[in-house]
C-alpha positions as CSV (number, residue, x, y, z in Angstrom):
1,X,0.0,0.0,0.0
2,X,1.6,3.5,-0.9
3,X,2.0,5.8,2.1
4,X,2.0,9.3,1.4
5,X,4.6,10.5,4.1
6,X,5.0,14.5,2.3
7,X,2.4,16.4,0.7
8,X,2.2,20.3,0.0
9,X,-1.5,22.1,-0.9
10,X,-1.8,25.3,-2.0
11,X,-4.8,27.7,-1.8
12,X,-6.9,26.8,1.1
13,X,-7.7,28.2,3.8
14,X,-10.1,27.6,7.2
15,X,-13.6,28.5,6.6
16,X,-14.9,31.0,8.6
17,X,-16.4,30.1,11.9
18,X,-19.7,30.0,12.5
19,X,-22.4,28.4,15.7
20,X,-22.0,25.0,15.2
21,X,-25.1,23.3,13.9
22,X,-26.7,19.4,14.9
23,X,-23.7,17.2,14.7
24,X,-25.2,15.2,11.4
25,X,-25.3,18.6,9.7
26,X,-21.5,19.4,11.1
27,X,-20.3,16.4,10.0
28,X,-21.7,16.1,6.3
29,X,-19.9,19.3,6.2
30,X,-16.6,18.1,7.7
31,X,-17.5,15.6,5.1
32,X,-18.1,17.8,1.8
33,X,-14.9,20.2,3.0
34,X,-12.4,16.9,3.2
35,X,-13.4,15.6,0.0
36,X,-12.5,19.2,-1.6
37,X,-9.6,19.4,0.6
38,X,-8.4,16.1,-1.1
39,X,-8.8,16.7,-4.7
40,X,-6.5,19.5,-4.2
41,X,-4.1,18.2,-2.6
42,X,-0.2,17.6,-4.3
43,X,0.6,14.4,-3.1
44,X,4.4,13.5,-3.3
45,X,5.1,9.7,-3.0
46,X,7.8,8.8,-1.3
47,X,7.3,5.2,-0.6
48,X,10.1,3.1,-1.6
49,X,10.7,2.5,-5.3
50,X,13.1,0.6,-7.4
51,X,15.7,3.0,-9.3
52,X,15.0,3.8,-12.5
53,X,17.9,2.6,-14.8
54,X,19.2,5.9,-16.1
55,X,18.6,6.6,-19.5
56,X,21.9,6.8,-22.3
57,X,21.2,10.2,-22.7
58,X,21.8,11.5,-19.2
59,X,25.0,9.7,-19.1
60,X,27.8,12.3,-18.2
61,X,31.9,11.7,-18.2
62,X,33.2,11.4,-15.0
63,X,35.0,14.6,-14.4
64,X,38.7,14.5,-14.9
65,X,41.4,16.2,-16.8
66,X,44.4,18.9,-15.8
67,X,42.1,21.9,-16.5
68,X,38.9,20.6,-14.3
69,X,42.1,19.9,-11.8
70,X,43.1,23.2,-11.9
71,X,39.9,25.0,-11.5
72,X,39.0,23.0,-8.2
73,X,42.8,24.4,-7.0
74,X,42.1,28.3,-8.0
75,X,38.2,27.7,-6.1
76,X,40.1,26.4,-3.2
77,X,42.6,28.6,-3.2
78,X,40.8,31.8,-3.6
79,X,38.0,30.7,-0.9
80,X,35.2,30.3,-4.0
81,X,32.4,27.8,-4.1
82,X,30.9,27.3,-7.6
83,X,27.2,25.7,-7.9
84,X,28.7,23.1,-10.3
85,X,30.2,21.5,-7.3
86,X,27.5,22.5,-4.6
87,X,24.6,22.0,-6.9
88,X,26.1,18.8,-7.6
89,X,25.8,19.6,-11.7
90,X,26.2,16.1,-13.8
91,X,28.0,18.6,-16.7
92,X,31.1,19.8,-14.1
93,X,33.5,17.5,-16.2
94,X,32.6,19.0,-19.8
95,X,31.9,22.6,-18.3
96,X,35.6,22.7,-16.1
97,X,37.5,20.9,-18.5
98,X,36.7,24.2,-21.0
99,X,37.2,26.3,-18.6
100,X,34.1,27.6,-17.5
101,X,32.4,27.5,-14.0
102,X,29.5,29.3,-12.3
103,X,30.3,31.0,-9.5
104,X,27.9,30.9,-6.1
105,X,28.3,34.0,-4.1
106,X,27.2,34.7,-0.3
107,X,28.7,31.8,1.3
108,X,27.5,27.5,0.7
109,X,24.1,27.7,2.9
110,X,21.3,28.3,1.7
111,X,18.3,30.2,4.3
112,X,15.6,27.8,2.5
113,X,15.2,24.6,1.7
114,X,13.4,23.9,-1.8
115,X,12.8,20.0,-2.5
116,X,15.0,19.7,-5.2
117,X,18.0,21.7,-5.1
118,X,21.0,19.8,-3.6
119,X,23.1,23.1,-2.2
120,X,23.2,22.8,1.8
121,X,20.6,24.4,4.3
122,X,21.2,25.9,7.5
123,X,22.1,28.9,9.1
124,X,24.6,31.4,7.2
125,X,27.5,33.5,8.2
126,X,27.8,37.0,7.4
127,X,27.7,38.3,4.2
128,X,31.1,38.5,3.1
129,X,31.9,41.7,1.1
130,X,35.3,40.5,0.1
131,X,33.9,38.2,-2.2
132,X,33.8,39.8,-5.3
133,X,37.1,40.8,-4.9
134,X,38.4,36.9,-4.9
135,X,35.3,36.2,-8.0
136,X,36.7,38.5,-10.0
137,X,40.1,37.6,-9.5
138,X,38.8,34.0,-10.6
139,X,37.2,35.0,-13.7
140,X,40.5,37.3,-14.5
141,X,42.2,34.1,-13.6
142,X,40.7,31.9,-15.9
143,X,40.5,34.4,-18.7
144,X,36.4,34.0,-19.0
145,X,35.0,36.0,-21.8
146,X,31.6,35.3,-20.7
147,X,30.8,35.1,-16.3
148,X,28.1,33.4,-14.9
149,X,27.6,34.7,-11.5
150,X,24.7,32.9,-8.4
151,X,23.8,32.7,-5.2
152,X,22.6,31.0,-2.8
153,X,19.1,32.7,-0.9
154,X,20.1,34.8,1.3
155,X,16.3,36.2,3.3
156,X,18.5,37.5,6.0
157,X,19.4,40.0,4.4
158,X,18.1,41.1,0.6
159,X,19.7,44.2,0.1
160,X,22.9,42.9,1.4
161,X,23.0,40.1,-1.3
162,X,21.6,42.4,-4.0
163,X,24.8,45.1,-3.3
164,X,26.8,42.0,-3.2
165,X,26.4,41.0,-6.5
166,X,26.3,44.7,-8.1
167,X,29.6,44.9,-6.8
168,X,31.2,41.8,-8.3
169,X,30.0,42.7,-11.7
170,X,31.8,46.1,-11.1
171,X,35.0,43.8,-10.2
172,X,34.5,42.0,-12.8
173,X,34.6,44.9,-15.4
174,X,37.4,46.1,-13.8
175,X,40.0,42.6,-13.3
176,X,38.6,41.6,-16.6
177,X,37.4,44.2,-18.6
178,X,35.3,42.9,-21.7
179,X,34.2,40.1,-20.2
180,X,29.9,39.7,-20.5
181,X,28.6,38.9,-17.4
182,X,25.3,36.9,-16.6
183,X,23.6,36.9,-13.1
184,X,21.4,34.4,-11.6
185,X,19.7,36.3,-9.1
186,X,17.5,35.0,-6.1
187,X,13.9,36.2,-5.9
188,X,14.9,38.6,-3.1
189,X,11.5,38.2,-1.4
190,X,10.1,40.4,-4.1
191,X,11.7,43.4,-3.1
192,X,12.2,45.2,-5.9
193,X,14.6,48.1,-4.2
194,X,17.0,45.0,-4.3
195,X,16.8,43.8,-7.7
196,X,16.8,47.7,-8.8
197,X,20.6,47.5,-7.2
198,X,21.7,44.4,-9.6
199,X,20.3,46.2,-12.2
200,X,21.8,49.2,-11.7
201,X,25.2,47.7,-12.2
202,X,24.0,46.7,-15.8
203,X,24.9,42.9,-16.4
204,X,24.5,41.7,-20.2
205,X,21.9,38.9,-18.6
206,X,19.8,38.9,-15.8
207,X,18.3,35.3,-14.8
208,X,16.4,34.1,-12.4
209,X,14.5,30.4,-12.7
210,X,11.1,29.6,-12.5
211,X,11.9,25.8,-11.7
212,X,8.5,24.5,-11.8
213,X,4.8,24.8,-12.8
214,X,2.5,26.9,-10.3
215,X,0.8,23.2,-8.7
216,X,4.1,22.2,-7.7
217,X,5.1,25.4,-6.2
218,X,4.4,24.7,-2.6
219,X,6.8,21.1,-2.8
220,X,9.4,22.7,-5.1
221,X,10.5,26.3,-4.3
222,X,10.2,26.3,-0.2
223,X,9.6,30.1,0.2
224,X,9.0,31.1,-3.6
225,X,6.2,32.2,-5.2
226,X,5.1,31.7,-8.5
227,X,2.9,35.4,-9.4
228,X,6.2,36.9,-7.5
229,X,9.0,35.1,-10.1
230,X,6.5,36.5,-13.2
231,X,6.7,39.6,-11.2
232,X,10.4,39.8,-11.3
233,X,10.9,38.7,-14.8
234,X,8.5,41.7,-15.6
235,X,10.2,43.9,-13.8
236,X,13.6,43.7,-15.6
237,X,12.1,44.6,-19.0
238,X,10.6,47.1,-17.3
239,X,13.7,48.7,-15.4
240,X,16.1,47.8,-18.4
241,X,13.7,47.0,-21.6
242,X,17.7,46.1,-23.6
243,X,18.7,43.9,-20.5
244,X,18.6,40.1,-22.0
245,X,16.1,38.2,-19.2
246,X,16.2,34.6,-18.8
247,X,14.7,31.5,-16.9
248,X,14.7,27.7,-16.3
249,X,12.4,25.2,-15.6
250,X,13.4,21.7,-14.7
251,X,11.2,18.6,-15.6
252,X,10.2,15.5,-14.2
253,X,9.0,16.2,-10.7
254,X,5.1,15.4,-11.6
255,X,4.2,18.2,-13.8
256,X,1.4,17.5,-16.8
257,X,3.0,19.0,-20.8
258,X,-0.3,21.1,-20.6
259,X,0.7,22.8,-17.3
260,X,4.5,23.4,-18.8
261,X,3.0,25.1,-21.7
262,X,1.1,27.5,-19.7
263,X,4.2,28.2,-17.8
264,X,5.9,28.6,-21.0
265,X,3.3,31.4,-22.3
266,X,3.4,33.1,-19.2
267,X,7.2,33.9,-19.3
268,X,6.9,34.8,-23.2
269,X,4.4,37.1,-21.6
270,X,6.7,38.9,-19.5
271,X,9.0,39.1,-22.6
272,X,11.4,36.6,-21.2
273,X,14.7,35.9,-23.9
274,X,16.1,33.1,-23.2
275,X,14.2,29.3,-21.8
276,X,15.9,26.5,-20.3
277,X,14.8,23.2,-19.9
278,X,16.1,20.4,-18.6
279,X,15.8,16.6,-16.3
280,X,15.0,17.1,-12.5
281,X,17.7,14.6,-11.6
282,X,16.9,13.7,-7.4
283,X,20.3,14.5,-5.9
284,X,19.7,12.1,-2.7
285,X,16.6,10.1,-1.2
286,X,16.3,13.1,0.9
287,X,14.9,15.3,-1.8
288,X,11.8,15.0,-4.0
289,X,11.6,12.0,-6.2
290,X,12.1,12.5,-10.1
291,X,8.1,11.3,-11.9
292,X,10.1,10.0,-15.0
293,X,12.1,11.0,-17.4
294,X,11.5,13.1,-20.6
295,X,12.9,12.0,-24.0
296,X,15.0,14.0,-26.7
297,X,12.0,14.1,-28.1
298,X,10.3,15.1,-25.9
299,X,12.5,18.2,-25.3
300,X,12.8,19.1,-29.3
301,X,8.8,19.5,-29.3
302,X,8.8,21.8,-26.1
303,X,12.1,23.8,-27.6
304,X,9.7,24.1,-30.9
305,X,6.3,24.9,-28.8
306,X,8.3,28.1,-26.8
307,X,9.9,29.2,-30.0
308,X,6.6,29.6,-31.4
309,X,5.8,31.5,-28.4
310,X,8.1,34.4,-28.9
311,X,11.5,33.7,-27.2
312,X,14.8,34.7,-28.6
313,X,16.3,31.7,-27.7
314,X,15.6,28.0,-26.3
315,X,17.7,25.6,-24.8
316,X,16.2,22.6,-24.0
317,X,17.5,18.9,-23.4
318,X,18.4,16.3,-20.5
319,X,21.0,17.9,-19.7
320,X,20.6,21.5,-19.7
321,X,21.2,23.7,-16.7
322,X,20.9,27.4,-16.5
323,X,24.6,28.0,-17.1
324,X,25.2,24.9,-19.4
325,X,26.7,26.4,-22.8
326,X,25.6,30.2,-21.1
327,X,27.9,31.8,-23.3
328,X,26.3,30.4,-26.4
329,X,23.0,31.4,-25.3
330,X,23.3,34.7,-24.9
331,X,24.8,34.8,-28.4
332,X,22.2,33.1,-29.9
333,X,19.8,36.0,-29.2
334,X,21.9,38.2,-31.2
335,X,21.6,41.3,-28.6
336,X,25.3,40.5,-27.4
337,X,28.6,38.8,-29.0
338,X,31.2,37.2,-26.9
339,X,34.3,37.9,-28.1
């Protein structure tokens, strides 16, 4: 029998109180409510399953090489963390061994803990404002023509993150000038005072993913909200209408193709650029299980539905992360050229 141990639910609330009528009147309502209650719930099944056996497609080389080597020196040596490593990225072979890496700013702990994402929870340390310093010095380092800059959440303090990363893009321009420079930004609780700072400091792309569709919201993006991620992705058209704007969505976690089409209209409606799409991939038993996996095919007719749609760009495939072949991207919507 499958036990439903984790469930999230999402617009409901306690109906209003009111005398209590004869008990066989109370509890046909108790009845009627539950019955609504249920067909609204997500349920998450996290009985035990057999794996999966792992398509050919998602198969990734083992990292290796001198130049992966020497990245994981310079990140250790310059106190960096990368999401590659953290997020536990199956392309960190491919993506090191060319010399490109995505750099996570304000510290390795994340202040939520969304179902899917594999970068550690807990309790932060103060925001270090020495960091971009040491980033930049990295992307000098490694002679990137094209950064891609994250970070974990940091709700403790939103401004504090936002001038954070404003000021490593102005390191950036000024250890490696030239260089184009993509941010994934958190949500920042919606405050838009703090994305006005990363703006302000004018990267070439501004990203922030959408992950999932709105039914899986609650399960997915612990804190997030769907209307609010719209919300932001408007806003930087409407700040910086020649700023390139980008998102991701992952599949796999449950979602219905109908439901990632609307999700897919509703970014083209906030005249989003550039869409990635790629395989949830559970990192351990302690996050969400992975629903299935999609097929090339599968990812070729959603790359063809969204270009239909309006975007600039799509990227779309097993293994496509945000930053997987970012460079190219941007390119590809022929509003910047890497040189």
């Amino acid at each position: 029998m499958t036990v439903l141990r984790k469930f999230a639910y999402a617009g409901l609330c306690t109906p209003p109180e009111r005398p209590a009528p004869p008990n066989f009147i109370r509890h046909r309502r108790i009845e009627t409510y539950m019955a609504t209650f249920a067909a609204e719930l997500v349920q998450i099944d996290l009985s035990p399953k057999r794996p999966q056996k792992k398509p050919e497609w998602l198969k990734a080389r083992a990292p290796m090489g001198e130049n992966y080597h020497e990245l994981k020196k310079l990140a250790r040596k310059l106190e960096l963390h990368t999401v590659c490593e953290s997020a536990q990225c199956p392309n960190i072979g491919e993506c090191w061994n060319h010399r490109t890496a995505t750099f996570m700013l304000l510290g390795n702990l994340c202040t939520r803990r969304c179902g899917f994402c594999a970068v550690p929870k807990g309790r932060p340390l103060a925001i270090d404002f020495d960091e971009p310093r040491r980033v930049a010095e990295g992307v000098a380092t490694l002679g990137l023509k094209h950064a891609v800059v994250t970070s974990v959440n940091r709700d403790d303090d939103n401004i504090g993150a936002a001038k954070v990363f404003a000021e490593t893009i102005r390191e950036i321009r000024r250890q490696a000038p030239g260089c184009q420079i993509e941010v994934l930004i958190p949500d920042f609780q919606g405050r838009e005072d703090a994305l006005e700072i990363v703006i302000e400091a004018q990267p070439e792309v501004l990203n922030h993913n959408t992950e999932t569709v709105p039914r899986l919201y609650r399960a997915v993006r612990s804190g997030a909200r769907y209307e609010r991620t719209l919300k932001l992705l408007a806003n930087v058209k409407r700040f910086a209408p020649r700023m390139i704007s980008k998102t991701g969505v992952m599949v796999g976690l449950g979602e219905e193709m109908h439901e990632l089409l609307q999700v897919f209209r509703d970014l083209a409606a906030q005249q989003v650029d550039i869409l990635t799409v790629g395989q949830y991939l559970r990192p351990s038993k302690d996050h969400l299980p992975m629903a299935r996996y999609y097929t090339p095919d599968e990812f070729l007719s959603m790359k063809e539905e969204a270009l239909r749609m309006g975007f600039r760009h799509v990227e779309s495939g097993p293994l496509v992360r945000s930053s997987y072949h970012a460079h190219e991207q941007a390119e590809a919507t022929g509003l910047v050229t890497v040189q």
